[in-house]
N, C-alpha and C positions, 0 to 999 in steps of 0.2 A: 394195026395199032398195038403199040408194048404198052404193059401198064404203065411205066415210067413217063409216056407223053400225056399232055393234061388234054381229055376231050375240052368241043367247045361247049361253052356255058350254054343250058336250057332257057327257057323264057324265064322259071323262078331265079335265076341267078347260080342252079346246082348244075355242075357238072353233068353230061351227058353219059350215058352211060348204063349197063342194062344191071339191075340190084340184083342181088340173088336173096329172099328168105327163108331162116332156119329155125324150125321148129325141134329143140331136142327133149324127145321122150326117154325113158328108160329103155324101152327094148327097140324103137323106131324113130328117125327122123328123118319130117317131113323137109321136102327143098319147095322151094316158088321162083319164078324169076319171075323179072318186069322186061318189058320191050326198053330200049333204050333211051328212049326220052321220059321214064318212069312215070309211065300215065296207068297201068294197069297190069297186077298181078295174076299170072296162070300158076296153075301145078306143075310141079317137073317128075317128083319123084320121092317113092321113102327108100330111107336105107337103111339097113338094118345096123343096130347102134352096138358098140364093142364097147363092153361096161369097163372091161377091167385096164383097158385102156391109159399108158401115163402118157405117153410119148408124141409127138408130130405125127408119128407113120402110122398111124392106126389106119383101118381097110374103111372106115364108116371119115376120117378126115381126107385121106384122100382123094376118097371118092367128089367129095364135096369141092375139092382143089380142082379137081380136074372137071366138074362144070363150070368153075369161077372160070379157067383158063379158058374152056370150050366157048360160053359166051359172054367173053372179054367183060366180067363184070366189074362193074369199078368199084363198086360197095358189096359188105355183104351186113344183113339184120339177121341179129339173133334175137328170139323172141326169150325174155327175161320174165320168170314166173315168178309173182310176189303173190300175197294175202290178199286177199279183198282191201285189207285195211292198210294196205303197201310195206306191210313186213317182208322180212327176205326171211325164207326159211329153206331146208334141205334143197328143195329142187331150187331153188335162187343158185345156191351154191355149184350147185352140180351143174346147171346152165352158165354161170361164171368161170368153171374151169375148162369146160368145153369149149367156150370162145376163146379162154385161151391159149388153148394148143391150134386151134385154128386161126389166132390170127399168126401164131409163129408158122404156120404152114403158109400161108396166104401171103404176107408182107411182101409187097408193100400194098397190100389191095387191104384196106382198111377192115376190120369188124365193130362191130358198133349194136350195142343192146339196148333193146326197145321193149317197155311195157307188152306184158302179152296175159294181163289177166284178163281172165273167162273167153281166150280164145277157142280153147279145144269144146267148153262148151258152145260155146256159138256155130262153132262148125259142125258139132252134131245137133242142132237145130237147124242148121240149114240142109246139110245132106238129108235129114227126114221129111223137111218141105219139099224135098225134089223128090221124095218118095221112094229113099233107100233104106233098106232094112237095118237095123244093128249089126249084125252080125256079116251083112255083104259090105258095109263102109267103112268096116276096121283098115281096112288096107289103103283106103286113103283121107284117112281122118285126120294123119299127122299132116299130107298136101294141105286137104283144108286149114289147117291150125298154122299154117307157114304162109298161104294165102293171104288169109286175115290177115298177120302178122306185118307182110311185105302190104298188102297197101293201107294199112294204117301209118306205116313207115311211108310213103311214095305221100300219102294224104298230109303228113306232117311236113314233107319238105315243099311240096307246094303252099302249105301256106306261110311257112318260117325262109324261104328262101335258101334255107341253108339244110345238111345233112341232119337226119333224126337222129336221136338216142345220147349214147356214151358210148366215145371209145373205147376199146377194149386194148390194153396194153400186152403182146405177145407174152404168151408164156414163158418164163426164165430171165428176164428181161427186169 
């Protein structure tokens, strides 16, 4: 399959297709994929984030291109950090520019940002329920927080029929 051909439609009406979720931290980010009929998100991987970063080719966007390529994702979520109170502040911004050098990487495989307040905390309430230390779950704290992320994303198109979030418009563009 190229990305150019359209999978067939799911039972909610969305395109078939396996999601990739992006948690971007300051020094880490977390990836997730879905199975392809976006029924449930796993962990894949963190990667370590290149701050000073302007460009497409960064080592932390490519890496991310080339799971999109490896399992033929059709979408990808980024998780979009606002306030409690849904203000956008620093890290909003800094999540806003990162999707968009990734979707100038990507295109034509869409990116699209999605709510991700109180993810990173959730998922360290959840790793501790499963009875990991702080300091053993730093290394996949960002998976978790991409996790969350992707199937809130996966939970939103199943019940809207249609893909979650905001487009994200390439960088330069």
């Amino acid at each position: 399959m190229t990305f150019e051909q359209a999978p067939e439609a799911g039972a909610a009406g969305v395109p078939r297709g396996a999601r990739l979720g992006v948690d971007v931290g300051k020094a880490r980010i977390g990836l997730a994929a879905s199975d392809p009929d976006g029924l449930v998100a796993t962990p894949v991987e963190t990667v370590p984030r290149v701050l000073d970063a302007t460009s497409v080719r960064s080592a932390d966007v490519a890496r991310i291109a080339a799971e999109v390529e490896e399992r033929f994702a059709a979408v990808v979520y980024v998780g979009l950090p606002r306030h409690l109170s849904g203000a956008e502040g620093a890290a909003t911004a800094d999540a806003r520019a990162f999707a968009g050098r990734l979707a100038a990487a990507l295109a034509p495989v869409p990116v699209r940002l999605v709510d991700e307040r109180m993810t990173t905390v959730s998922a360290h309430g959840q790793l501790r329920a499963a009875g990991r230390r702080t300091k053993s779950h730093r290394s996949v704290i960002d998976q978790a927080a991409a996790v969350i992320i992707l199937q809130s994303a996966l939970d939103a198109e199943r019940a809207a029929g249609t893909r979650a979030g905001e487009v994200v418009e390439p960088a330069g563009t």
